[in-house]
C-alpha distance (Angstrom), angle and dihedral (degrees) to the residues before:
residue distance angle dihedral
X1 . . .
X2 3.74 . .
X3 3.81 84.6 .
X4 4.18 92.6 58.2
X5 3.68 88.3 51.3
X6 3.41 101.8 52.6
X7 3.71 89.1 45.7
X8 4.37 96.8 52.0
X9 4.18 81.6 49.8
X10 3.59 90.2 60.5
X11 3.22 98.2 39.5
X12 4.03 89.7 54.0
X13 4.36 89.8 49.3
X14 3.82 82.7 56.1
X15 3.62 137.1 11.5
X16 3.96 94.0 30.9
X17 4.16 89.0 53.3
X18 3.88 106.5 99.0
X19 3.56 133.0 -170.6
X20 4.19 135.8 -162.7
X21 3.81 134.4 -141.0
X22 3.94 106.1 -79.7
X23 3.56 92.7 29.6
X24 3.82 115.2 151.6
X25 3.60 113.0 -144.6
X26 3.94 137.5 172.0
X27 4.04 108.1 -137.0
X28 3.77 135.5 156.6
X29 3.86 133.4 -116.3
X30 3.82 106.9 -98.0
X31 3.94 100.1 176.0
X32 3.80 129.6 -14.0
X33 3.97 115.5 -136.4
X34 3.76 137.5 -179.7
X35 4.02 94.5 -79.9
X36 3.44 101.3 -8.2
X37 4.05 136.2 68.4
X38 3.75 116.3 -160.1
X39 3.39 110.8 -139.8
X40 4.21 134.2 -173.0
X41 3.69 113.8 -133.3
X42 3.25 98.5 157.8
X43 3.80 100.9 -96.5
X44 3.98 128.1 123.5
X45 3.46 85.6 -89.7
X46 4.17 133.6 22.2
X47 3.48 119.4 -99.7
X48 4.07 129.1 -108.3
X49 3.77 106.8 -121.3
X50 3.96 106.5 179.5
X51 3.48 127.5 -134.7
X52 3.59 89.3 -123.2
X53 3.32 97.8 51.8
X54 3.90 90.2 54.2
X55 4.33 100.9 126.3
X56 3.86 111.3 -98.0
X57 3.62 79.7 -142.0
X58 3.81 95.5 70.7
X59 4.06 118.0 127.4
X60 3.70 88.0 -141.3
X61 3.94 128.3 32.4
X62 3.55 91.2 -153.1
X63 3.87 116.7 80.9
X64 3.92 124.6 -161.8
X65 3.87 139.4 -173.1
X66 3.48 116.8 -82.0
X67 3.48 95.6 26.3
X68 4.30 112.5 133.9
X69 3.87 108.8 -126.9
X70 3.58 135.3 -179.6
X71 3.52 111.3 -131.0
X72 4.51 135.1 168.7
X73 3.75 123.8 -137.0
X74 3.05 111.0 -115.1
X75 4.02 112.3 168.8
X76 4.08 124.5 4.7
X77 3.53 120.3 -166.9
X78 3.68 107.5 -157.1
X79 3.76 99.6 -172.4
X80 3.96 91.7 60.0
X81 4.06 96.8 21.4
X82 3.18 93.7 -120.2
X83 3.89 126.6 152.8
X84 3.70 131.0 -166.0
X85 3.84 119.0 -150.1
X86 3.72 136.9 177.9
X87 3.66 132.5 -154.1
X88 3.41 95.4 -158.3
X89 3.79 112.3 45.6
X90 4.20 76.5 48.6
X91 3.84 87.6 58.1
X92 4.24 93.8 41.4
X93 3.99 84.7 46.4
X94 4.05 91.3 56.6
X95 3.55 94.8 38.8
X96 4.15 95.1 47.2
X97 3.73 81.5 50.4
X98 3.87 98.0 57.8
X99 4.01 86.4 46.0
X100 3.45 94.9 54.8
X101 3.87 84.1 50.2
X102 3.41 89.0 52.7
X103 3.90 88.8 48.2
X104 3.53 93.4 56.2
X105 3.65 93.5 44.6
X106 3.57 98.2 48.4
X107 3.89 89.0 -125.6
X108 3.43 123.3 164.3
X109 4.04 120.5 -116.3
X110 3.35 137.8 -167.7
X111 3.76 134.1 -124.2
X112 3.84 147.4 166.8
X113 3.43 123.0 -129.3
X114 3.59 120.3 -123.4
X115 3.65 122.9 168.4
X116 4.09 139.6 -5.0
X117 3.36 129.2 -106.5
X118 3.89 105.0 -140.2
X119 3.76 110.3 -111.2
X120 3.82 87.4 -14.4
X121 3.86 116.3 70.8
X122 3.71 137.9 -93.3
X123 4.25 137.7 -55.1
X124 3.32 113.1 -126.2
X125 3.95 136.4 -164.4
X126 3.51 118.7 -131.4
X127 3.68 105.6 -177.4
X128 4.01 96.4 -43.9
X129 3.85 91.4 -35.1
X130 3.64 124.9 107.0
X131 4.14 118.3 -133.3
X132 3.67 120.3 168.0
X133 3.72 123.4 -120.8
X134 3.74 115.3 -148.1
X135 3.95 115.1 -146.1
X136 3.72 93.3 -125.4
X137 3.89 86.0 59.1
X138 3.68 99.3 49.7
X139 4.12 100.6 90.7
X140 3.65 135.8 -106.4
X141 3.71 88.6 -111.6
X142 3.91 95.6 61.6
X143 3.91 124.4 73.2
X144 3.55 112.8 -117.5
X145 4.10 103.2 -136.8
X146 3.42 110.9 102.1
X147 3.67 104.1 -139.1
X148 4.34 84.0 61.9
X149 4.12 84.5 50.9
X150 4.04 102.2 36.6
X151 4.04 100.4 114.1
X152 3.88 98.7 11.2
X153 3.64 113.3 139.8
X154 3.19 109.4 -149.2
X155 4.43 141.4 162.9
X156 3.21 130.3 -105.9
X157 3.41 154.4 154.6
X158 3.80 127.9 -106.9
X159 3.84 115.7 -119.5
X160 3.71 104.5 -180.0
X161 3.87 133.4 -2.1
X162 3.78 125.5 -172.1
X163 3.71 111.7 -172.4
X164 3.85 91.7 -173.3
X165 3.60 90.9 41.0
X166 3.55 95.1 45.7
X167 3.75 85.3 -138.8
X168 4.21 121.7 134.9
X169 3.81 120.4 166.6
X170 3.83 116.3 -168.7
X171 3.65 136.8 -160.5
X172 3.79 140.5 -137.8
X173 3.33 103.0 164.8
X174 4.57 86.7 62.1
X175 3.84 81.5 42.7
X176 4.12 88.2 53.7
X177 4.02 89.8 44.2
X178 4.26 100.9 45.1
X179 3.94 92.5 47.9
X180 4.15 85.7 44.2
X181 4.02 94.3 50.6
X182 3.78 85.8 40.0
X183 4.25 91.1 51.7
X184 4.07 80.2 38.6
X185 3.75 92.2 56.4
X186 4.12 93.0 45.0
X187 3.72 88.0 51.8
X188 3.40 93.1 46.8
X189 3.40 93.7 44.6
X190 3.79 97.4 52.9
X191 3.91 97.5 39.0
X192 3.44 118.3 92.3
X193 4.24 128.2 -174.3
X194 4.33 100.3 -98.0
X195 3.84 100.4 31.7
X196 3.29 120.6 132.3
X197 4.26 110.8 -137.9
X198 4.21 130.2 171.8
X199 3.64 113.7 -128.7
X200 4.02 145.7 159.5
X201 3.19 130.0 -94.9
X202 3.78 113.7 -126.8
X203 2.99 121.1 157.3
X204 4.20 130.5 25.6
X205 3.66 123.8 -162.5
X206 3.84 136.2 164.4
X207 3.55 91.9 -99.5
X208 3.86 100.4 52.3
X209 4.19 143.6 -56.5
X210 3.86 118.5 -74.4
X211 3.91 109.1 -143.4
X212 3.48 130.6 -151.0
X213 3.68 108.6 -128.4
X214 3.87 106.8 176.3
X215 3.98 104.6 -45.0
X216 3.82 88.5 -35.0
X217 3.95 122.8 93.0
X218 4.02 109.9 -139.5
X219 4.05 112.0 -177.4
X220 4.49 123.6 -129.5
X221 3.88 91.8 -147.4
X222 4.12 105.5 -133.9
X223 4.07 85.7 -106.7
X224 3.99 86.9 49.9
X225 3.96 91.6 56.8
X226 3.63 103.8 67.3
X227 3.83 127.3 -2.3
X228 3.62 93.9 -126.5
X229 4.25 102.7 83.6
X230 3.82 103.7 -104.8
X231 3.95 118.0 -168.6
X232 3.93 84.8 -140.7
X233 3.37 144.2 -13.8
X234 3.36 114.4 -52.0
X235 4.11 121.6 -118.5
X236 4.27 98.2 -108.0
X237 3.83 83.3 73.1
X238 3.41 116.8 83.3
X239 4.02 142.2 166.4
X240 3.92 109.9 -92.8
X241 3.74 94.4 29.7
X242 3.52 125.3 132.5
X243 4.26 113.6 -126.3
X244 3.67 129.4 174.8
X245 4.08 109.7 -131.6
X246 3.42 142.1 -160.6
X247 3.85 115.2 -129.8
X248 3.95 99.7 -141.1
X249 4.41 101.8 151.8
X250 3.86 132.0 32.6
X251 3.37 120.7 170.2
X252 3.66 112.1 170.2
X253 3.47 103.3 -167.4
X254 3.45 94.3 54.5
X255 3.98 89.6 37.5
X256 3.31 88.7 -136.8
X257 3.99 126.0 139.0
X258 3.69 129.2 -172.3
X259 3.65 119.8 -147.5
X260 3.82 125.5 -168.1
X261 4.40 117.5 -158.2
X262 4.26 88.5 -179.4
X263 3.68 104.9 48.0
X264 4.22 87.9 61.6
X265 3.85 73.9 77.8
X266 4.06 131.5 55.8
X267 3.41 116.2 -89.2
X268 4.07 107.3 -108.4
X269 3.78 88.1 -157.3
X270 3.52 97.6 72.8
X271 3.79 112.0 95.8
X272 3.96 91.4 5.4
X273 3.71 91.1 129.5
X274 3.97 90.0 64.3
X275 3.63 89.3 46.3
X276 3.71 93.2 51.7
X277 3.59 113.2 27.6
X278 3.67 117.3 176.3
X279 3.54 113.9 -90.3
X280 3.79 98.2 39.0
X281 3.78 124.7 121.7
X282 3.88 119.5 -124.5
X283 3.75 135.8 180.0
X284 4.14 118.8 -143.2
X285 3.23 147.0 171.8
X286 3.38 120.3 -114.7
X287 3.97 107.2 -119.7
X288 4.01 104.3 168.5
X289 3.40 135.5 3.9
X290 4.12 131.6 -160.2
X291 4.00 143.7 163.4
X292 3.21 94.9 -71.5
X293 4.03 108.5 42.8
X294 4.20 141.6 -50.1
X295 3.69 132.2 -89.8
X296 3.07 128.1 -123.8
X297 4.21 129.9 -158.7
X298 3.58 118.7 -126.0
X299 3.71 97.0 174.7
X300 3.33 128.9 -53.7
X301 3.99 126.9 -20.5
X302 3.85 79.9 -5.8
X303 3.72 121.6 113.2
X304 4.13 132.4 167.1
X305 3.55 123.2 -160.6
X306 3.78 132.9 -128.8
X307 4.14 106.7 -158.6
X308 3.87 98.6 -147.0
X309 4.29 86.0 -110.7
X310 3.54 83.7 74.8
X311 4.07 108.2 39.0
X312 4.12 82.8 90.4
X313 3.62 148.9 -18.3
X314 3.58 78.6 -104.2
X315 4.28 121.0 97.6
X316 3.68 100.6 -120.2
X317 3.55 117.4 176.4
X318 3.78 95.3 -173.2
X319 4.22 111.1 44.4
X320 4.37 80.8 -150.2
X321 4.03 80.5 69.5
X322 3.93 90.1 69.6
X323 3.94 111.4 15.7
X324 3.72 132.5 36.4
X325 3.79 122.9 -161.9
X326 4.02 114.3 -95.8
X327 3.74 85.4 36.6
X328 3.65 117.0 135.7
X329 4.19 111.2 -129.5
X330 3.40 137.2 -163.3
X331 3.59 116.7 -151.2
X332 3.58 148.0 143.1
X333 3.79 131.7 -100.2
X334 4.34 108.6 -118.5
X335 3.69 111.6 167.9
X336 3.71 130.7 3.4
X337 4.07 124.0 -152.9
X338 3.85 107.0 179.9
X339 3.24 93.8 175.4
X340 3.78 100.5 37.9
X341 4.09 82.2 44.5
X342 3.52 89.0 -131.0
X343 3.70 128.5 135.2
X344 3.87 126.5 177.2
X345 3.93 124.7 -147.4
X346 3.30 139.5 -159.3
X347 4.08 127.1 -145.5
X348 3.75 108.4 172.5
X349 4.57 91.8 36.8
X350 3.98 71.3 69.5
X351 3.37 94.5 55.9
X352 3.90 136.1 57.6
X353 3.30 115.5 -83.5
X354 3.88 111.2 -127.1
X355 3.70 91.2 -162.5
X356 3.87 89.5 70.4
X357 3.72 96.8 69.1
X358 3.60 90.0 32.7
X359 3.69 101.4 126.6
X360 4.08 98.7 51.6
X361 3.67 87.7 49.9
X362 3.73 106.2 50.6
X363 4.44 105.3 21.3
X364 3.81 111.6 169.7
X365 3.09 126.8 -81.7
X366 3.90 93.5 24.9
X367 4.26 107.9 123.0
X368 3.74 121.5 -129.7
X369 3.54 137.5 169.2
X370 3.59 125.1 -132.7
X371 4.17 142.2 155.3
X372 3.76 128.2 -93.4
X373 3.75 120.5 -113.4
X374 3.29 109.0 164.5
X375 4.23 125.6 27.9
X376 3.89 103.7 -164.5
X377 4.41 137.1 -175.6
X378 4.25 78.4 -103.7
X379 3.68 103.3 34.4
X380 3.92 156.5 -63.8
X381 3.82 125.9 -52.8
X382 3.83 105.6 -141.8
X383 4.10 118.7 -157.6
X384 3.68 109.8 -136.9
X385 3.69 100.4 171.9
X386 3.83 139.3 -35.9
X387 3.87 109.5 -35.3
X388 3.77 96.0 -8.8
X389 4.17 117.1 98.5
X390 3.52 126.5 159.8
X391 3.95 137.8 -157.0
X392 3.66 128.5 -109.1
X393 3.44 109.7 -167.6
X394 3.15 125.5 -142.6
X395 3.58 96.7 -115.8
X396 4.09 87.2 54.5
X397 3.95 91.6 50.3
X398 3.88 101.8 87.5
X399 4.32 139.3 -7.6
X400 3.38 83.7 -119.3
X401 3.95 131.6 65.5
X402 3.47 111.8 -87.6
X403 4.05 111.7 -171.0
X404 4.31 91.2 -158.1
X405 3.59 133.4 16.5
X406 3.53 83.9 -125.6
X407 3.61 101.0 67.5
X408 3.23 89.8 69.3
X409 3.75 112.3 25.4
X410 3.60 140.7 42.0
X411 4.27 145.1 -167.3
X412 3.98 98.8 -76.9
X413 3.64 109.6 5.9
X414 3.55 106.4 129.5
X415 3.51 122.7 -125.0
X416 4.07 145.9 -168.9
X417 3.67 121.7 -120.8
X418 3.14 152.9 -171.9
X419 4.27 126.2 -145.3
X420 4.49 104.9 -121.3
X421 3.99 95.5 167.4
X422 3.66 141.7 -11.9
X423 3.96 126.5 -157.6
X424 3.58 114.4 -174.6
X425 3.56 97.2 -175.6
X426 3.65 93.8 62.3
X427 3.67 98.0 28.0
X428 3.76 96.2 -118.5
X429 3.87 130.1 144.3
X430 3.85 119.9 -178.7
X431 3.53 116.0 -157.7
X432 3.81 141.1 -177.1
X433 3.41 127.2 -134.8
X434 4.17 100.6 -179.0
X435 4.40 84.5 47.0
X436 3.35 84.6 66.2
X437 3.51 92.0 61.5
X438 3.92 139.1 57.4
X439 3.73 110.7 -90.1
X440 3.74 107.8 -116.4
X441 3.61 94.1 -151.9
X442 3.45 97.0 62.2
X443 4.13 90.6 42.7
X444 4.18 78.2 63.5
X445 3.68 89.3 44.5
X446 3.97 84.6 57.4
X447 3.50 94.9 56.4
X448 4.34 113.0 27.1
X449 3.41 138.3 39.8
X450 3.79 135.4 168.7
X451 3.55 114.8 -62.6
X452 4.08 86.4 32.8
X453 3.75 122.9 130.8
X454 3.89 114.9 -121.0
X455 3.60 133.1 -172.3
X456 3.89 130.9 -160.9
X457 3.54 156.9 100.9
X458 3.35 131.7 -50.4
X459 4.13 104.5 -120.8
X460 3.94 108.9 176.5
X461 3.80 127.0 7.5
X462 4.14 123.8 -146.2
X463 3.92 134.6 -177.0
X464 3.72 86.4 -113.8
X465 4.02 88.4 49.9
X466 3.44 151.2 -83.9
X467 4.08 142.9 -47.3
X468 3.78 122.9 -141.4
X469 3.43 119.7 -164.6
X470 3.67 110.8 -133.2
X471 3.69 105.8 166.7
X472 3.93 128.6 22.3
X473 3.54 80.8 -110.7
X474 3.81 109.1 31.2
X475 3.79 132.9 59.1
X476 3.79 131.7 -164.7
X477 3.95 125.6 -152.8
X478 4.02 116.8 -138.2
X479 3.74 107.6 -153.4
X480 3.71 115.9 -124.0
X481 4.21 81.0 -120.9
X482 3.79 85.1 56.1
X483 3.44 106.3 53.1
X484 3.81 101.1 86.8
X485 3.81 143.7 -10.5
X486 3.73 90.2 -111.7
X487 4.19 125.5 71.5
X488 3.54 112.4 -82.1
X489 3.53 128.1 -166.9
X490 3.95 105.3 -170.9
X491 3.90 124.6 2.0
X492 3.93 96.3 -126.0
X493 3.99 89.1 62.4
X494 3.89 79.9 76.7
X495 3.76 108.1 14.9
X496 3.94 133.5 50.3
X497 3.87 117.7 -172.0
X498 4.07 108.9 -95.3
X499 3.42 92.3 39.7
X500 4.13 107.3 121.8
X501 3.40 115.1 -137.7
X502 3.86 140.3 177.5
X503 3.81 126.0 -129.6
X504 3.51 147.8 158.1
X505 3.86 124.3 -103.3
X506 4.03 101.9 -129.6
X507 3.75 95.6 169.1
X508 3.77 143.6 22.4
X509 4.31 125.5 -167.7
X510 3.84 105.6 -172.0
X511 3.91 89.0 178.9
X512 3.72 87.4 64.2
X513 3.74 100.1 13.1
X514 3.77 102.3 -131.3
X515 3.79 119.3 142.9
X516 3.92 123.8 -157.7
X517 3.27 123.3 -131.6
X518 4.29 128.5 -155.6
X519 3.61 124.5 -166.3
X520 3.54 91.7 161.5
X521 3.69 96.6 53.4
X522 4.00 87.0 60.3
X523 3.84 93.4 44.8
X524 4.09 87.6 52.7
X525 3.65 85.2 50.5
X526 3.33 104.0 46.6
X527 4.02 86.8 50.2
X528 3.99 89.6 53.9
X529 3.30 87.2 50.0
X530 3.75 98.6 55.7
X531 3.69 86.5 43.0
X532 3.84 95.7 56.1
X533 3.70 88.6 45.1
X534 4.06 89.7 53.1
X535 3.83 93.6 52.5
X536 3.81 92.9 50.9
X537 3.65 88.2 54.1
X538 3.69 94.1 56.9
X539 3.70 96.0 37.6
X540 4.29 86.4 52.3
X541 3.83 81.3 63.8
X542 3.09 109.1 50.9
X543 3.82 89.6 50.9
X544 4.03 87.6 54.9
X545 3.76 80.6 54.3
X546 3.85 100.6 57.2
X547 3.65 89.5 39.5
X548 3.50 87.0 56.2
X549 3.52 96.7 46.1
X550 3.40 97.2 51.6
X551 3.62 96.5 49.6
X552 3.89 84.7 56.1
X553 3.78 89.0 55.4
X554 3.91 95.8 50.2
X555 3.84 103.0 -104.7
């Protein structure tokens, strides 16, 4: 009876154990044949493992009896009880199962890259199974030709996984972004607004530096580098260098972290109004000039400006014209804006002001020569010395009508003048540049009058008649009724311009200066003449006659 039992126990440890397709079960090697291994998994009969279906993942290729192996059923045939196992779907069944772990997890695996996908990305091997990589997913830190990636094992993250399908796509580019938020959130976390940090300089832009503060790029704003205001960054600061910063901004949702380089350092601002109170006299150098004025160093991080009105008592146009950079400058403190960090200067308040003595230097009527700056619609603007200019208007420019300052004059010529009027008040000199000069009017004066004989060229010809030119200075119109004794109809019938002529002067208006001219008058004279001469002739012989005559009769 004992017997029986013992019997229906072993028959429930073996024959009664059953097993389904997709079964995982741990057996052991029984006997190894040509293409098949035997192996005991505790069924009624052992189970056919294949040698092809032997796991790729196996530590040794060779398999022995005895040895435990992990096998999944993958065909029974019930009539012959027979069952089919394989090693290596057993092996891709465990391993699918830890990725889809992983999957749900969000873990992070790793995987080797193998091949490329034309125009699509990348196969990858994640222990003995294949995912696919696509190239968007790879990571901007990677290089994107396969023979640099073949072998690379690299993390990512799993983006889809399809046991049935057999299907698993992976990313490195979610990999790339997790482990940055996760370095973003330590930095974050460890930063605090006033901490002082080292970092690298990588990049440099016209706005500012960014700084590399631990795998995290903070940015030194261009007014955060020095506490003078610098258009850029200046040249000492270059990419690879090693700064200390300030930390003085974080703002984590924007990921965003302000740096400072100058506030590591005292701000020389503070108290510069004491330092420089208006009215006080400074000396400079001259560290950068533009269109608009120079700047001068006060000490360090500390600059005054000097707007180009007040460089000199001069007019420049250009501030190059009067300062040079390097120059040492005197000047005089204006305005100061601490907290604008702004402070005006004055060159020329620091220098003698050649207005104040104006009136000895320059009294009317005392001549001077000087060079024109400035030709305008109502004159000339003549330089006489450093800050002092006066006006020549146009009325003073020449004896003779001029229709536009610049007919006559132009930016530099240098010119001879004489001092009309000086206002101090307003800092105004008028000057004259024809009182300077004999008037050529009264030169003619000198030498004609009316009833004078004049001889010259004819310069311009008109319907109405004709001008001779009878000094260099001087011309004399011929009316068309005063060209000749006989009718004419238009004065270049008779007279072509060049031509020199002589002619009477019948008239003379100093108020407007016009002289008249006659050559008519000295044709009609010339004819009387001949005329008286004629009649004396014939009156001379009749005389001779008488004489004659009378001698004849004995008187």
């Amino acid at each position: 009876m004992e017997e029986k039992i013992r019997m229906e126990e072993a028959f429930d440890e073996t024959d009664v154990r059953t097993y389904s397709r997709g079964d995982t079960i741990t057996g052991s090697v029984v006997q190894v044949e040509d293409k098949d291994i035997l192996v005991d998994i505790g069924y009624k009969s052992e189970g056919i493992l294949p040698k092809a279906e032997l796991s790729p993942f196996r530590e040794r290729e060779e398999i022995e009896p005895d040895e435990e192996v992990e096998v999944l059923v993958t065909y029974i045939d019930e009539e012959k009880g027979t069952v089919y196992v394989s090693e290596k779907q057993a092996a891709y069944e465990r391993k699918i199962g830890e990725l889809e772990v992983a999957f749900k997890k969000d873990e992070t695996i790793t995987g080797t890259i193998t091949e490329e996908v034309k125009s699509a990305g990348y196969h990858v091997n994640v222990d003995g199974i294949q995912a696919f990589l696509p190239g968007s997913h790879l990571g901007s830190d990677m290089p994107s030709v396969i023979s640099e990636l073949k072998g690379k094992d690299l993390n990512f993250k799993i983006l889809e996984l399809s046991r049935k399908n057999r299907n698993i796509v992976v990313s490195r580019r979610e990999y790339l972004n997790e482990e940055r938020k996760k370095q973003i959130d330590e930095i974050f976390n460890e930063l605090e607004a006033g901490q002082t940090i080292e970092g690298e300089i990588k990049s440099k832009v016209d706005f500012g530096l960014f700084v590399d503060i631990g795998g995290f790029e903070g940015l030194v704003h261009r007014s955060e580098i020095s506490w003078k205001d610098l258009p850029a960054p200046p040249d000492e600061f270059e990419e690879g260098d090693t700064v200390d910063v300030k930390v003085i901004d974080l703002d984590r949702e924007e990921e965003k972290i302000s740096l400072s380089i100058k506030r590591l350092t005292p701000n020389p601002w503070e108290g510069v109004s004491e330092r420089y109170p208006a009215g006080k006299t400074i000396e400079g150098e001259v560290v950068s000039i533009t269109d608009f004025g120079a700047f001068i160093k006060l000490e360090e991080d500390v600059e005054g400006l000097i707007h180009i009105s007040e460089l000199s008592w001069g007019y420049p146009e250009d501030p190059h014209e009067v300062i040079e950079v390097g120059e040492t400058v005197e000047a005089e403190v204006l305005e100061v804006d601490e907290e604008e960090q702004r402070i005006s200067l004055s060159a020329r308040k620091a220098q003698e002001d050649p207005w104040e003595k104006i009136e000895e230097s320059y009294e009317p009527g005392t001549e001077i020569s000087g060079k024109v700056t400035k030709v305008t619609d109502f004159g000339a603007f003549v330089q006489l010395e450093e800050g002092v200019e006066g006006l020549v208007h146009v009325s003073e420019l020449s004896w003779d009508h001029v229709n536009h300052p610049s007919d006559m004059l132009s930016e530099g010529d240098e010119v001879n003048t004489q001092v009309l009027d000086v206002d101090k008040q307003d800092r105004r000199i008028s000057l004259s540049i024809k009182q300077a000069q004999k008037d050529p009017w009264h030169e003619f004066q000198d030498l004609y009058s009316v009833g004078s004989k004049v001889k010259g060229e004819i310069s311009e010809i008109k319907d109405f008649g004709a001008f001779i030119q009878i000094t260099d200075d001087v011309e004399g119109l011929i009316h068309v009724s005063e060209i000749s004794t006989d009718k004419v109809s238009t004065p270049q019938d008779i007279l072509e311009v060049g031509e020199t002529v002589e002619a009477k002067i019948i008239g003379i208006n100093d108020e407007k200066r016009q002289v008249r001219l006659s050559i008519r008058i000295l044709e009609e004279e010339d004819s009387k003449t001949t005329q008286d001469s004629d009649s004396e002739e014939e009156n001379g012989h009749e005389t001779i006659s008488m004489r004659e005559h009378l001698e004849e009769k004995g008187f």
